[in-house]
Every structure is written in structure tokens, then in C-alpha cells.
MIFI-544268 format. One record per atom (N, C-alpha, C): residue in one letter; x negated, y, z negated. Coordinates in steps of 0.2 Angstrom, whole numbers. Each point is the difference from the previous one (the first is absolute). Example, Ala and Ser with C-alpha at 12.3 -4.5 7.8 and 13.67 -1.06 7.14 Angstrom:
MIFI-544268
[node A,[-66,-28,-39]],
[node A,[4,6,0]],
[node A,[-4,6,0]],
[node S,[2,5,4]],
[node S,[-4,6,-1]],
[node S,[4,5,-3]],
end
This chain:
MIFI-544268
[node X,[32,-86,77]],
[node X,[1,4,6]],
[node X,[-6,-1,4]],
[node X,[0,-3,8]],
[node X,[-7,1,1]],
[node X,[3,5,5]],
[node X,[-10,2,3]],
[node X,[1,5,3]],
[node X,[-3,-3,7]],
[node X,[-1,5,4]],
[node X,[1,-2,9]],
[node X,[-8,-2,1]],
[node X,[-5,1,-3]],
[node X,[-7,-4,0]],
[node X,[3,-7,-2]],
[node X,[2,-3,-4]],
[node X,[2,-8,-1]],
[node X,[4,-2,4]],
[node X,[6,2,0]],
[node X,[5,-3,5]],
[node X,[-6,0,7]],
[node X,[-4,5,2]],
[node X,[-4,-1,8]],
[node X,[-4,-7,-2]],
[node X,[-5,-1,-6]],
[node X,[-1,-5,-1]],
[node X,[0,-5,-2]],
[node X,[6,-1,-2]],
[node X,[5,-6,1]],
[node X,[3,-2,4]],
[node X,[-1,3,8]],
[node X,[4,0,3]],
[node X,[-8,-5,5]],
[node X,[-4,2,-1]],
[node X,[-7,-2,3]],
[node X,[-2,-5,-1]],
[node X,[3,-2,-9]],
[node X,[-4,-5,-3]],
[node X,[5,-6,3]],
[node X,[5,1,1]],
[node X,[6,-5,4]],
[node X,[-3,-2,7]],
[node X,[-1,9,4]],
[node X,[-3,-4,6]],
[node X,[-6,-5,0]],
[node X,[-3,2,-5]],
[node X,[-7,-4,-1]],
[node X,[4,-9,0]],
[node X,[4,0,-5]],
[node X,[2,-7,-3]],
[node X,[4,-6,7]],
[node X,[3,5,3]],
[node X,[3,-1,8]],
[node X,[-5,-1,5]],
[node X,[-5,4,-1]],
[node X,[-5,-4,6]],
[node X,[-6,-5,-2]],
[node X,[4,-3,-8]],
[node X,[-6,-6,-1]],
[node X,[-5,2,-3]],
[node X,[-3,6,-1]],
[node X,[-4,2,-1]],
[node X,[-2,0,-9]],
[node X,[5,1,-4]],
[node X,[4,-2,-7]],
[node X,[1,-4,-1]],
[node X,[0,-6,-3]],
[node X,[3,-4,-2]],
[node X,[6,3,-3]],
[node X,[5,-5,-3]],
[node X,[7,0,-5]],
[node X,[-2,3,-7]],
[node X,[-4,-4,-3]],
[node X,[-3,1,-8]],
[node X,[-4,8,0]],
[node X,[-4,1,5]],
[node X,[-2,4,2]],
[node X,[4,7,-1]],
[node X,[3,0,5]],
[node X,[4,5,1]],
[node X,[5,4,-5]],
[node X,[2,-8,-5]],
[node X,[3,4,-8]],
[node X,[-6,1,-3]],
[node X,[-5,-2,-4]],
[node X,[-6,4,-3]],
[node X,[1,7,2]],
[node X,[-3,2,7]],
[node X,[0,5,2]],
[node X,[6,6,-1]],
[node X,[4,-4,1]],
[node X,[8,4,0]],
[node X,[1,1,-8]],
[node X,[0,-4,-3]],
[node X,[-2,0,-8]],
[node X,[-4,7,-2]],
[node X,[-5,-4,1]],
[node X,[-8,7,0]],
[node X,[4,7,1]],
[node X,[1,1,9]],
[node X,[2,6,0]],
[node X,[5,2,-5]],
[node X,[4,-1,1]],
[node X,[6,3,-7]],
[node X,[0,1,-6]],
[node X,[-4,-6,-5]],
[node X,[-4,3,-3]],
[node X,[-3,8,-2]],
[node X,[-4,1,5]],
[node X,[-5,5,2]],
[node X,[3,6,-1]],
[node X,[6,-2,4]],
[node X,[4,7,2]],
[node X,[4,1,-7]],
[node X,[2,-3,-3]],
[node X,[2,0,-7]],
[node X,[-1,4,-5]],
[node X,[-8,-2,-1]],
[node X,[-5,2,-4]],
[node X,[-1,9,3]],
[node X,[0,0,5]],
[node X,[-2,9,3]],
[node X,[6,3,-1]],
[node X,[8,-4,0]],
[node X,[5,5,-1]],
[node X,[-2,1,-9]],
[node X,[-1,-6,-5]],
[node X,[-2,4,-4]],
[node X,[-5,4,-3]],
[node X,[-5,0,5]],
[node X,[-4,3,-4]],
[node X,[2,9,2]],
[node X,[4,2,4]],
[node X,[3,5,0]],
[node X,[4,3,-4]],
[node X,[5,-5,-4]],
[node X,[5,4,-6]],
[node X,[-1,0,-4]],
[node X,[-7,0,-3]],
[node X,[-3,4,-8]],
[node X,[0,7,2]],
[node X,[-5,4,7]],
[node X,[2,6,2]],
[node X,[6,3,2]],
[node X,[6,-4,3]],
[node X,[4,2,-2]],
[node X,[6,4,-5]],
[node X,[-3,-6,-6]],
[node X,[1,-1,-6]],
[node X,[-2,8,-2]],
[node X,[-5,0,3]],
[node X,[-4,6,-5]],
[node X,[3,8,2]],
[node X,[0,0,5]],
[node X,[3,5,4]],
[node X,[9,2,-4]],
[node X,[2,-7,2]],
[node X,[5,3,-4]],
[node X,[2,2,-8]],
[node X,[-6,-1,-4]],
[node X,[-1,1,-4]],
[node X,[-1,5,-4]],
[node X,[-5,5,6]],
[node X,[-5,4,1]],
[node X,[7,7,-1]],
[node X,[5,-1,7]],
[node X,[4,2,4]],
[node X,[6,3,-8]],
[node X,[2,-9,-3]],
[node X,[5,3,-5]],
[node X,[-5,5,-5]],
[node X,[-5,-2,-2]],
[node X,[-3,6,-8]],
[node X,[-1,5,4]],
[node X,[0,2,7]],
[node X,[0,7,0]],
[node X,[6,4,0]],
[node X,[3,-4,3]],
[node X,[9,4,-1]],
[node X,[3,1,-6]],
[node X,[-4,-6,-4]],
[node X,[2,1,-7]],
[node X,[-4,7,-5]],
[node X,[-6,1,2]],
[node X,[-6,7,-2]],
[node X,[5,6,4]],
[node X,[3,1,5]],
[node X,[2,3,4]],
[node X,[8,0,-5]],
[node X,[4,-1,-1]],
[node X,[7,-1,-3]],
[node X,[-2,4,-9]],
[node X,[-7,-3,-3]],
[node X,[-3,1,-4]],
[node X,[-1,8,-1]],
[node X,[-5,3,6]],
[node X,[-1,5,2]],
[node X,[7,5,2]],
[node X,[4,-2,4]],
[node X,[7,5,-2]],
[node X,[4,0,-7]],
[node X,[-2,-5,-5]],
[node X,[3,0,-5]],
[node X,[-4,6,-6]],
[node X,[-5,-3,2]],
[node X,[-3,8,-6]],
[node X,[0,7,3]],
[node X,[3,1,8]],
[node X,[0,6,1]],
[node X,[8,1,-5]],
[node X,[6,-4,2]],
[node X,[8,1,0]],
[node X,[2,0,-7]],
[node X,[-5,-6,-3]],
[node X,[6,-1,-7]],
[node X,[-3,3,-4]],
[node X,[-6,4,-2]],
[node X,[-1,5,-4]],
[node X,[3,8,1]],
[node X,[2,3,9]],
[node X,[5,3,-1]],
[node X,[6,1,-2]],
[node X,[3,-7,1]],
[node X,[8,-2,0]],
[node X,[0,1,-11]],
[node X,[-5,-3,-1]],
[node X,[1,0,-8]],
[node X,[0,6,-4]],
[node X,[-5,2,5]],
[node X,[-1,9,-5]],
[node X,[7,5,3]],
[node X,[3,-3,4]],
[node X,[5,6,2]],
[node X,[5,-3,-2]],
[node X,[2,-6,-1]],
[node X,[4,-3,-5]],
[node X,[2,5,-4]],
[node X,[-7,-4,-5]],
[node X,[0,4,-7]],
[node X,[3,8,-1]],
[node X,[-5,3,6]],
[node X,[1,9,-1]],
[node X,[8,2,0]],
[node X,[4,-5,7]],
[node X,[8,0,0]],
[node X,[3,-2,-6]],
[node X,[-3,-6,-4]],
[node X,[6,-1,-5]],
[node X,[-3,4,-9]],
[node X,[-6,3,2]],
[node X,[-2,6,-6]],
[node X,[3,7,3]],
[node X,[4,3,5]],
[node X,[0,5,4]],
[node X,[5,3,-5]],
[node X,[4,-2,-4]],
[node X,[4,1,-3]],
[node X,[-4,7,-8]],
[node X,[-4,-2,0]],
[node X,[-7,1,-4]],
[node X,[-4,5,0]],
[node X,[0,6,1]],
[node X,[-7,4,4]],
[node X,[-2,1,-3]],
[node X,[-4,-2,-6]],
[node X,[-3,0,-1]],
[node X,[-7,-7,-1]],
[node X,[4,-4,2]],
[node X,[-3,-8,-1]],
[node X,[-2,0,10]],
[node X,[-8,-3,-1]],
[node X,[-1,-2,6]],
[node X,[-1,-11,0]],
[node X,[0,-2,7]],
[node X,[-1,-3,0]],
[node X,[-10,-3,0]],
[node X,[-1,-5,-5]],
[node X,[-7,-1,0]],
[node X,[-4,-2,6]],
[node X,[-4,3,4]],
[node X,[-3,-2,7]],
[node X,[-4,-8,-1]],
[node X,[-3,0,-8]],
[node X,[-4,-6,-2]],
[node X,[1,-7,3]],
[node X,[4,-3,-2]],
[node X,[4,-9,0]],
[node X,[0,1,10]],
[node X,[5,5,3]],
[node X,[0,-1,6]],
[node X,[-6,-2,4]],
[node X,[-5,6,-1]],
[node X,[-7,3,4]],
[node X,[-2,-6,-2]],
[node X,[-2,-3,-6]],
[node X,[-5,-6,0]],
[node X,[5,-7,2]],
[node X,[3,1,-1]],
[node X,[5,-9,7]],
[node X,[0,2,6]],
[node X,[-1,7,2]],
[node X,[-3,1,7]],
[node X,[-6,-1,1]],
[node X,[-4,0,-4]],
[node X,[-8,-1,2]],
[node X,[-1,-6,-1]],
[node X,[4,-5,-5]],
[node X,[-4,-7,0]],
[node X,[5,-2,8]],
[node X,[3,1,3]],
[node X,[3,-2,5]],
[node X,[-4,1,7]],
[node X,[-3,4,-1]],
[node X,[-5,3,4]],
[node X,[-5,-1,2]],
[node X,[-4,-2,-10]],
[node X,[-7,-5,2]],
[node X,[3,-8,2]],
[node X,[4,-1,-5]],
[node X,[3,-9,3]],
[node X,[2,0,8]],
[node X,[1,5,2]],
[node X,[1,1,9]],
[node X,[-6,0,4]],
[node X,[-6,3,-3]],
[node X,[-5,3,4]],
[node X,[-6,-8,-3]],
[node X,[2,-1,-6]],
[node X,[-3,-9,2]],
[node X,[2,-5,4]],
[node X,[7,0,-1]],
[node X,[1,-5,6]],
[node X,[1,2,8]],
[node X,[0,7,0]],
[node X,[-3,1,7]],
[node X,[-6,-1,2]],
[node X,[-5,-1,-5]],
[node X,[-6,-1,2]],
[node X,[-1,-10,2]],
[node X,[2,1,-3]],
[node X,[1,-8,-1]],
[node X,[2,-1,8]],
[node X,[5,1,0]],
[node X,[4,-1,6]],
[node X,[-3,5,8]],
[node X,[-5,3,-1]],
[node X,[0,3,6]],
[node X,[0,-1,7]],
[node X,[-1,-6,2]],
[node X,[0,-3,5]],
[node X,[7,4,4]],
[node X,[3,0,-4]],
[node X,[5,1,2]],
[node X,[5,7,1]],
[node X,[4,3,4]],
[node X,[1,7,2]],
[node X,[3,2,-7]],
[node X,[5,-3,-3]],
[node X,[3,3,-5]],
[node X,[-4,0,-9]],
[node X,[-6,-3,1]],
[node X,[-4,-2,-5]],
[node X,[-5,8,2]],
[node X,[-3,2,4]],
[node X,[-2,3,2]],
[node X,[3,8,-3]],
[node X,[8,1,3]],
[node X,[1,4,-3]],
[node X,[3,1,-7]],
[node X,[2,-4,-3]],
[node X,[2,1,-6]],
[node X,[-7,1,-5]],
[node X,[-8,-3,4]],
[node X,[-7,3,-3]],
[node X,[-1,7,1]],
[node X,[2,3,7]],
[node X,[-2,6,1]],
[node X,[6,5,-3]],
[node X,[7,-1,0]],
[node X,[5,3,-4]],
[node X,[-1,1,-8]],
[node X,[-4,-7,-3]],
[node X,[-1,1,-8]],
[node X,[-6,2,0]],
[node X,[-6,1,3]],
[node X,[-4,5,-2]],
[node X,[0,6,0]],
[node X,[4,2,4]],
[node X,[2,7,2]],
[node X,[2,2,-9]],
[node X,[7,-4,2]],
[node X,[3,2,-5]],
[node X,[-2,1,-8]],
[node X,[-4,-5,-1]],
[node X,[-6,-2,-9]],
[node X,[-3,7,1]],
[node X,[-5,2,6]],
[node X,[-5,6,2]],
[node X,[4,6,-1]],
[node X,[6,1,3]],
[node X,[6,6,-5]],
[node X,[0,2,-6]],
[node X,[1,-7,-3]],
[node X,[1,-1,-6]],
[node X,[-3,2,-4]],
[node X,[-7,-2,-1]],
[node X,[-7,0,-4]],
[node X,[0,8,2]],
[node X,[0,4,8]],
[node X,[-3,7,-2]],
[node X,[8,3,-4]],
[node X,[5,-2,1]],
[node X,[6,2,-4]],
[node X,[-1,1,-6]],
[node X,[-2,-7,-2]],
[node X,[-2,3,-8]],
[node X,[-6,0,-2]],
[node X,[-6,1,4]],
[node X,[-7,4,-2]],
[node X,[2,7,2]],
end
């Protein structure tokens, strides 16, 4: 895909070849040359591309992360509490839940660091410190 800097000159290097002032041989080198050139610059752009959208999915991923250690250490303990309910005297363990919520938490607050550049890498860092910082005075 060229862009409208080439096509203007291409469009130049033509009028150049039309009023003699180019030669034939000339004028493919040069036309050669240019597009090459322009080639080279559109790639030297999609490694940052690349990166971006990289950057973009592991934050989303930190972020889905970070909702997961808030929901599914609930969902599991109130599970359990409804299907021991039968039971009062039997509680459900807060143990197994609380810590597969925390390792989701640091695993989320890593790869949003990692990923900050990006909006949803950003909060799923500021969502999971929050959330570890609770945690730690919870059980200190």
C-alpha cells in the first residue's frame, strides 16, 4: 500500500522522464529505489504494532485474571456453605478458596505490570494490589 508522499513522487519522477530530463533506465532504478524504500518503512512499523497488540491482549488477560480471583473464590465458598447447609454444624473451609484467589491476584498484578502500557494492564495492577494489600492486613 503506498501512501500519498509516493504516488506525488511518482507522479514527479514521471514528469521528470517526460521532459527528457531521465532517461528510460533511469527512471526504473529510481522507481525501483522508491518503492523499495517505502516498503522497508511500512515494515519497520509492524514490530510496534506487533507489540502493542500484544501489550493490549496480556493486559486484558491480567484484567479477566484479576476478576477471576475476586468471583471464583466466592462462587466456591458459598457453593460449598449451600451444599454443607444441610449440616450446622459443619462450616465450609475459607482455606483452598482464599489462596486460589490470591495466586490469581499476584498472577494478575504481574502481568499487569508487564503490560502496563496499556488501560486494562494498568487496572487489573491497581485492582490486584488493592486487593493482596486487604488481604495481607486481613490476615495480619
Amino acid at each position: 500500500m503506498r501512501n500519498v508522499s509516493n504516488i506525488s513522487s511518482e507522479e514527479e519522477l514521471l514528469q521528470l522522464r517526460n521532459d527528457g530530463k531521465v532517461s528510460k533506465a533511469e527512471y526504473q532504478d529510481l522507481l525501483a529505489a522508491m518503492r523499495k524504500t517505502s516498503l522497508s518503512g511500512d515494515e519497520a512499523l509492524a514490530p510496534e504494532t506487533d507489540k502493542t497488540k500484544s501489550k493490549r491482549k496480556l493486559g486484558k488477560r491480567a484484567f479477566v485474571l484479576m476478576l477471576l480471583g475476586i468471583i471464583l473464590p466466592i462462587v466456591w465458598f458459598l457453593a460449598i456453605e449451600l451444599l454443607e447447609a444441610s449440616d450446622p454444624n459443619s462450616h465450609a473451609a475459607i482455606g483452598p478458596p482464599f489462596f486460589l484467589g490470591l495466586a490469581f491476584e499476584i498472577a494478575a498484578f504481574v502481568m499487569g505490570v508487564v503490560a502496563w502500557p496499556d488501560d486494562f494492564g494498568k487496572a487489573a495492577t491497581a485492582g490486584s494490589a488493592v486487593i493482596i494489600v486487604l488481604v495481607f492486613l486481613f490476615v495480619l
